[in-house]
N, CA, C and O atoms as a GROMACS GRO file, in nm:
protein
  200
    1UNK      N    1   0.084  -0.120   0.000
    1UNK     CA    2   0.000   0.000   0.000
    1UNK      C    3   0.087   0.124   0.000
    1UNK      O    4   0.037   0.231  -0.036
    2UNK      N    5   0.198   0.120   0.032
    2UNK     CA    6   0.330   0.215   0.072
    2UNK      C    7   0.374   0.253  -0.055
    2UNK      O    8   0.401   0.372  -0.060
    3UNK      N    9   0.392   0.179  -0.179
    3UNK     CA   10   0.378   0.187  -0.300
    3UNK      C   11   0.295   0.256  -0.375
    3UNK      O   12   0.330   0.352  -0.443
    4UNK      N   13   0.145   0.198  -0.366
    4UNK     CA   14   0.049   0.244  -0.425
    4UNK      C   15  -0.001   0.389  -0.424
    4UNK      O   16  -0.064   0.456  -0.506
    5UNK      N   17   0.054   0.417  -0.289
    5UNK     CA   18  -0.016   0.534  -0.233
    5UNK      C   19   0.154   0.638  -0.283
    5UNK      O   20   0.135   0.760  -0.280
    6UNK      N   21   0.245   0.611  -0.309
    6UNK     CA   22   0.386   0.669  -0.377
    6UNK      C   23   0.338   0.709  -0.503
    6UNK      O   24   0.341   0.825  -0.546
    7UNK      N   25   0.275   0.574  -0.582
    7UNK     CA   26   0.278   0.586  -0.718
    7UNK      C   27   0.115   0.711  -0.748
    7UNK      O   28   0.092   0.776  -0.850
    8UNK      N   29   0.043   0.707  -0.639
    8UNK     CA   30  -0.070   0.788  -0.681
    8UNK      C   31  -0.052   0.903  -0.713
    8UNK      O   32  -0.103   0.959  -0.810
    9UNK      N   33   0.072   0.983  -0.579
    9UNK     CA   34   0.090   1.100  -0.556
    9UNK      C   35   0.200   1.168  -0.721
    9UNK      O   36   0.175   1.278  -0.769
   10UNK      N   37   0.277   1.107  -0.761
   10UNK     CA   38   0.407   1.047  -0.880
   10UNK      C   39   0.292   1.079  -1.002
   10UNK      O   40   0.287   1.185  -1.064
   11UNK      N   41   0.215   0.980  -1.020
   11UNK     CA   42   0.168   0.993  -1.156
   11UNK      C   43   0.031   1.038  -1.178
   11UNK      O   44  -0.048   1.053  -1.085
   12UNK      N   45   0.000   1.060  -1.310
   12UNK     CA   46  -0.074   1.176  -1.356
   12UNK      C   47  -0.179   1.084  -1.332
   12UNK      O   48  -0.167   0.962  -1.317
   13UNK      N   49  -0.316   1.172  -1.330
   13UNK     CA   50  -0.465   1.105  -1.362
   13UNK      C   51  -0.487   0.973  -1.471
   13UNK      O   52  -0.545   0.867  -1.451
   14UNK      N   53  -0.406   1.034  -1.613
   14UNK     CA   54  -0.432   1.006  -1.725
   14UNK      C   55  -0.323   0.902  -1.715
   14UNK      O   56  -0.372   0.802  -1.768
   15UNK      N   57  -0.232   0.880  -1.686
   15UNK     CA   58  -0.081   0.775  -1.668
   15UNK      C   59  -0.145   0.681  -1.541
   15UNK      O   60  -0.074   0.588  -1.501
   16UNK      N   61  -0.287   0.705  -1.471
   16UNK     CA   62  -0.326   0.588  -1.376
   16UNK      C   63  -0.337   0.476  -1.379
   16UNK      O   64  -0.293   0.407  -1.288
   17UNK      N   65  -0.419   0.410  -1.517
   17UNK     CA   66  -0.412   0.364  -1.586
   17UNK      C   67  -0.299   0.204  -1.568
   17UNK      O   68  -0.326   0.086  -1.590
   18UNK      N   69  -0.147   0.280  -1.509
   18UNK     CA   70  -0.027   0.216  -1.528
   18UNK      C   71  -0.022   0.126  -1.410
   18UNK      O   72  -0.052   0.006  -1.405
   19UNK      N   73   0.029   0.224  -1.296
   19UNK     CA   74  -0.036   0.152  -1.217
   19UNK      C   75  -0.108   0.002  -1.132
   19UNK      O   76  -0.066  -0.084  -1.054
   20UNK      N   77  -0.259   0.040  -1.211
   20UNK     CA   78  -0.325  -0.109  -1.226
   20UNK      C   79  -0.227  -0.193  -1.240
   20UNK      O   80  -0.170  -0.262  -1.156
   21UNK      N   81  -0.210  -0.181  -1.352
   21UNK     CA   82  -0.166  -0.273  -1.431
   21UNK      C   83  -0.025  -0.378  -1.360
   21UNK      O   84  -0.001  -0.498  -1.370
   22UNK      N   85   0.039  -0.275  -1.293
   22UNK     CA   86   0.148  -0.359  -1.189
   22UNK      C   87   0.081  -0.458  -1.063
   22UNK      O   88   0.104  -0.572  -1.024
   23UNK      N   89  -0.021  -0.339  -1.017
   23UNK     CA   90  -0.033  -0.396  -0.869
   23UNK      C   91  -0.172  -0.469  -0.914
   23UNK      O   92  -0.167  -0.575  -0.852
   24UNK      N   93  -0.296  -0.466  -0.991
   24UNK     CA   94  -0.356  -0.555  -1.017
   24UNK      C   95  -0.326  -0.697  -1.126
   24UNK      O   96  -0.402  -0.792  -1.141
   25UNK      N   97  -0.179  -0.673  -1.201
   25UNK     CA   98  -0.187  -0.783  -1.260
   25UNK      C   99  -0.234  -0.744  -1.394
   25UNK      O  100  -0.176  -0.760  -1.502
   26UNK      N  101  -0.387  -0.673  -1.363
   26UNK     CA  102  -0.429  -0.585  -1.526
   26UNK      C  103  -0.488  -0.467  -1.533
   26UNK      O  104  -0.510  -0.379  -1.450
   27UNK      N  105  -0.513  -0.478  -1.657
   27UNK     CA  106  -0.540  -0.324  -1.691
   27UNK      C  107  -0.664  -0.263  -1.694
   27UNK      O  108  -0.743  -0.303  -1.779
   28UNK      N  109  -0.700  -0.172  -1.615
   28UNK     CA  110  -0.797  -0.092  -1.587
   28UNK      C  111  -0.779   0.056  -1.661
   28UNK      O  112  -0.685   0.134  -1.648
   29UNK      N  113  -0.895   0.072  -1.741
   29UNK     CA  114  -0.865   0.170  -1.806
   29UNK      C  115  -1.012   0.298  -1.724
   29UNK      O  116  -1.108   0.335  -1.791
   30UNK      N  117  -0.997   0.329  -1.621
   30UNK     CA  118  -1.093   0.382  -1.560
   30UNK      C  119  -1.045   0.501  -1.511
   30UNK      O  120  -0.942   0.527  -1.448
   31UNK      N  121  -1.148   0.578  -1.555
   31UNK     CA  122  -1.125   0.754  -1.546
   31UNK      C  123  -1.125   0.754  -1.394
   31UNK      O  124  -1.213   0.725  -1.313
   32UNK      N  125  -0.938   0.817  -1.376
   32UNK     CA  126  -0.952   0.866  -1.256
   32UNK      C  127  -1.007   0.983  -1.199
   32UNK      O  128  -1.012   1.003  -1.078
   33UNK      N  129  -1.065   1.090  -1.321
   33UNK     CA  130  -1.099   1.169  -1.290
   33UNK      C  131  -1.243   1.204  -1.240
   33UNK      O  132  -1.295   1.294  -1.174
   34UNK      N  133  -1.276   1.112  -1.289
   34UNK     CA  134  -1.455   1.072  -1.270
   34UNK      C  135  -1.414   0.949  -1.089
   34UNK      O  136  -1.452   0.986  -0.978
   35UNK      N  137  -1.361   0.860  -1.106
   35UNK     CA  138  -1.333   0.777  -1.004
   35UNK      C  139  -1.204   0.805  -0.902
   35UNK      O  140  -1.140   0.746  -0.989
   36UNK      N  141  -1.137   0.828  -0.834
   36UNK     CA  142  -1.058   0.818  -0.813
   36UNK      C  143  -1.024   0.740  -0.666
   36UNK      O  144  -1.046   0.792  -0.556
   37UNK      N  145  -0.958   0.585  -0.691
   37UNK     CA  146  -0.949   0.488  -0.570
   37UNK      C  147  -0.876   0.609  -0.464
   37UNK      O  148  -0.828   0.721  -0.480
   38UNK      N  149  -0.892   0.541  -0.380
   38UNK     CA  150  -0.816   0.552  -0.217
   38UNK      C  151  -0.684   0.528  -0.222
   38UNK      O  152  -0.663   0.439  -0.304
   39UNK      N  153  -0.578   0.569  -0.168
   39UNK     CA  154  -0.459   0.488  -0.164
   39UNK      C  155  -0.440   0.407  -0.080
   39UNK      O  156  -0.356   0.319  -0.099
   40UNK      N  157  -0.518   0.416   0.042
   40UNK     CA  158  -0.528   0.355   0.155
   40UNK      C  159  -0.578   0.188   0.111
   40UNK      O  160  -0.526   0.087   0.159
   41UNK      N  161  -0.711   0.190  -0.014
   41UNK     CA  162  -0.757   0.106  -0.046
   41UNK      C  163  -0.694   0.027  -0.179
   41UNK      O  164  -0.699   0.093  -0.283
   42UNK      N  165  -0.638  -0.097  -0.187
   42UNK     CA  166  -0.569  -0.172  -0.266
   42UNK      C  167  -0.684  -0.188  -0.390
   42UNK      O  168  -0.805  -0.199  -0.369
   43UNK      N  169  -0.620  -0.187  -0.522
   43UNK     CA  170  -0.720  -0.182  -0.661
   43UNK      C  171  -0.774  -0.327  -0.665
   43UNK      O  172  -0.734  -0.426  -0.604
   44UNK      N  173  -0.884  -0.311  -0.761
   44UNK     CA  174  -0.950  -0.425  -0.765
   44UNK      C  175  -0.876  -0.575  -0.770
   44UNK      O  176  -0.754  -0.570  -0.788
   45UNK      N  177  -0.920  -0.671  -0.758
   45UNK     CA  178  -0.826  -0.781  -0.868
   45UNK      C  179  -0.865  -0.827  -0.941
   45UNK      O  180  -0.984  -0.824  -0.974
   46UNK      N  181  -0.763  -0.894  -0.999
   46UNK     CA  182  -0.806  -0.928  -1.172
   46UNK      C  183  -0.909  -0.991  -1.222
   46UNK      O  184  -0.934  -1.076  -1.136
   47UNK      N  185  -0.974  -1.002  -1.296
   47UNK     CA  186  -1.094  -1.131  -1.308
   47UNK      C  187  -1.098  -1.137  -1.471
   47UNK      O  188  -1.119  -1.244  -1.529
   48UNK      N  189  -1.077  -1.020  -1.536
   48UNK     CA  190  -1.105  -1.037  -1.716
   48UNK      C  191  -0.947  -1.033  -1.772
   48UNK      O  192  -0.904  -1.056  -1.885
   49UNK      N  193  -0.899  -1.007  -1.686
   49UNK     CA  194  -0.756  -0.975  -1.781
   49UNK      C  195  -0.641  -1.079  -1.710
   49UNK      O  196  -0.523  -1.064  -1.741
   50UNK      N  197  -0.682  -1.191  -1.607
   50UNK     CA  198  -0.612  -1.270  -1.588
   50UNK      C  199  -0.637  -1.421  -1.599
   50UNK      O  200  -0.546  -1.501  -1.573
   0.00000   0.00000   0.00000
């Protein structure tokens, strides 16, 4: 979570995207600007892209 919450503050809205993709495994292409997770709270997990 020490990570997640590094990488939130680091990268852009639009570069969120990336992210996912490490710490869930896949890729979520979901407007952070409309949504934006918690850092506190770990991203979904995978279910279509693994």
């Amino acid at each position: 979570v020490r990570r997640y919450a590094a990488l939130n503050g680091a990268l852009s809205a639009e570069s969120f995207c990336v992210p996912f993709f490490f710490f869930g495994g896949g890729y979520y292409p979901v407007p952070v600007r409309e949504k934006s997770p918690s850092p506190a709270s770990p991203p979904p997990p995978p279910v279509w892209v693994k």
